[in-house]
C-alpha positions in Angstrom: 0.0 0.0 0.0 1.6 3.1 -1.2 0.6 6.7 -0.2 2.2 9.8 -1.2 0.9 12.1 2.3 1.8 15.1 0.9 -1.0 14.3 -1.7 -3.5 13.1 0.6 -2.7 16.7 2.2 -2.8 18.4 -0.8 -6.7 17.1 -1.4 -7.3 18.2 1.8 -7.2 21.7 1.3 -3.6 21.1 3.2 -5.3 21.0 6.6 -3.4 18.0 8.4 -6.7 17.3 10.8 -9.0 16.8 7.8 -6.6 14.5 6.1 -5.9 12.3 9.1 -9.7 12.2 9.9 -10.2 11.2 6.2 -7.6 9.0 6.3 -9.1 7.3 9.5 -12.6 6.9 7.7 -11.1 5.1 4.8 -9.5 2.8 7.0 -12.3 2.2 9.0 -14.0 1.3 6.3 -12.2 -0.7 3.8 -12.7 -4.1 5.3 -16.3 -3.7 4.6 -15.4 -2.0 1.3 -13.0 -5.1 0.1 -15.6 -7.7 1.2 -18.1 -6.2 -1.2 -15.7 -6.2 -3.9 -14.7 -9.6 -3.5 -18.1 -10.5 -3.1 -20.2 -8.1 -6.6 -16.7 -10.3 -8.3 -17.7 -13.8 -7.3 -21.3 -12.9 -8.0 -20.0 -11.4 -11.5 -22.1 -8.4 -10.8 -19.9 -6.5 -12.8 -22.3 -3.5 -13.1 -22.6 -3.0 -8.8 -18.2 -3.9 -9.3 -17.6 -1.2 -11.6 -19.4 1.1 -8.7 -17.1 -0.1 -6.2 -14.1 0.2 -8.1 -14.9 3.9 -8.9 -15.4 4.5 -5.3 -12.2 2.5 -4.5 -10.3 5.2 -7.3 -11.8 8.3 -5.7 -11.5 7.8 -2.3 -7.8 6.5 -2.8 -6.7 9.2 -4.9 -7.9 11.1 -2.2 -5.6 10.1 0.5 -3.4 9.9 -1.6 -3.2 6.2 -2.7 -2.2 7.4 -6.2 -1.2 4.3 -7.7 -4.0 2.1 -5.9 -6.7 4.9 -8.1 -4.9 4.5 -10.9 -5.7 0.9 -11.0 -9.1 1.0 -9.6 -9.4 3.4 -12.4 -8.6 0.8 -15.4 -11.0 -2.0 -13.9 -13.4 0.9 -13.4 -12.8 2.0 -17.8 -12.8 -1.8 -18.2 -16.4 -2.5 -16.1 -17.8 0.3 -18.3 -16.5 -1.2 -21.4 -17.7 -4.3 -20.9 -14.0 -6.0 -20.9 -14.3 -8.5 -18.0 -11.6 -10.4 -19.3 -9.5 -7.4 -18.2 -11.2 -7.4 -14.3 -10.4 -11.4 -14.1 -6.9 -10.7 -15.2 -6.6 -7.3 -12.6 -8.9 -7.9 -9.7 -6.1 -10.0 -7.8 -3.5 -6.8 -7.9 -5.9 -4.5 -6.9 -7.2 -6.4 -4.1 -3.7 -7.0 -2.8 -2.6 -3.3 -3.3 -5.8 -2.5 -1.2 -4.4 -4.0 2.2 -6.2 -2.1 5.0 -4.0 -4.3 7.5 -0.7 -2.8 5.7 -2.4 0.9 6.1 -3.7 0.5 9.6 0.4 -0.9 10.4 1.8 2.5 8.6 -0.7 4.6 11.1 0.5 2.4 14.3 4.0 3.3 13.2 3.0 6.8 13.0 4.9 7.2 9.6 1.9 9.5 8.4 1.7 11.7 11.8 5.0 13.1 12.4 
């Protein structure tokens, strides 16, 4: 899981409270958020997926999880295309890229508060 804080910062109009707030609300909720991705992918409800996924790119661009919304983008582009051959061949990396447990170790560590 890659952030770039200064980023994440950035989106937040560079208030530091606002960002670790935001940053504490997309924790909080991306094991529910990564349980109904897995889940709209094992349905192959690729219309509710392709939601999700543009959720997943937006709020990760937003704390500045650049390269996890720049993935979530292309399965995004490839749900609205149509190109689930291109999900089944990307959803692994994006799931493991979106590791709340790796996130919620960087906050413990207090790399992101200093």
């Amino acid at each position: 899981f890659r952030i770039n804080r200064r980023k994440g910062v950035q989106y937040c109009g560079g208030n530091e409270e606002d960002y670790k707030e935001i940053l504490q609300v997309y924790l909080n909720t991306g094991l529910q958020k990564i349980r109904e991705i897995r889940e709209k992918y094992n349905e192959e409800d690729w219309k509710n997926y392709t939601i999700l996924v543009h959720a997943l790119k937006s709020t990760s661009i937003g704390i500045g999880a650049t390269y996890l919304g720049e993935i979530a983008k292309d399965l995004e582009m490839a749900g609205k295309e149509g190109n689930i051959s291109y999900i089944q061949a990307h959803h692994r990396e994006v799931m493991q890229e979106y590791d709340v447990d790796k996130l919620n170790k960087l906050i413990d560590l207090h790399i992101f508060f200093k």
